[in-house]
C-alpha positions, 0 to 999 in steps of 0.5 A: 470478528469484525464487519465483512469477516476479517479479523481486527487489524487485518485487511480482508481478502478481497482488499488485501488482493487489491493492496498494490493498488490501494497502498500508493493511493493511501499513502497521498502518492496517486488519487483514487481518480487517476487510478480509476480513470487509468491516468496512472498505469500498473506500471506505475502503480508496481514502482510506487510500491517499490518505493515504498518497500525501501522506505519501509526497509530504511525505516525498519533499519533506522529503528534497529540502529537505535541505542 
C-alpha cells in the first residue's frame, strides 16, 4: 500500500469524497483559488462535472467505434 493507506492507483477516501471538486480543478477548468475563495459555486462545480462525464461518454464511445 501506498503513503496514507490507498492502494496504487486509487484515490483515498478522504480525496475521493472531495473528487467533485477536485476533478474540475485538475482538469485546468477552475483554480484552486476561485474554488477556495468561493468565486466558483457548487453549482458550478456539479455542471463542470457533467461536462466532463459527456466528454468522458463521447470518448469511450469514440474508442469503441474503432475498427
Amino acid at each position: 500500500m501506498s503513503e496514507g493507506g490507498a492502494l496504487p492507483g486509487r484515490l483515498r477516501p478522504d480525496v475521493e469524497e472531495q473528487y467533485l471538486i477536485w476533478r474540475p480543478i485538475l482538469e485546468g477548468m477552475v483554480s484552486l483559488e476561485a474554488v477556495e475563495t468561493g468565486a466558483v459555486s457548487l453549482e458550478r462545480l456539479m455542471q463542470l462535472n457533467g461536462l466532463l462525464d459527456m466528454r468522458a461518454a463521447i470518448q469511450r464511445e469514440a474508442m469503441d467505434d474503432r475498427p
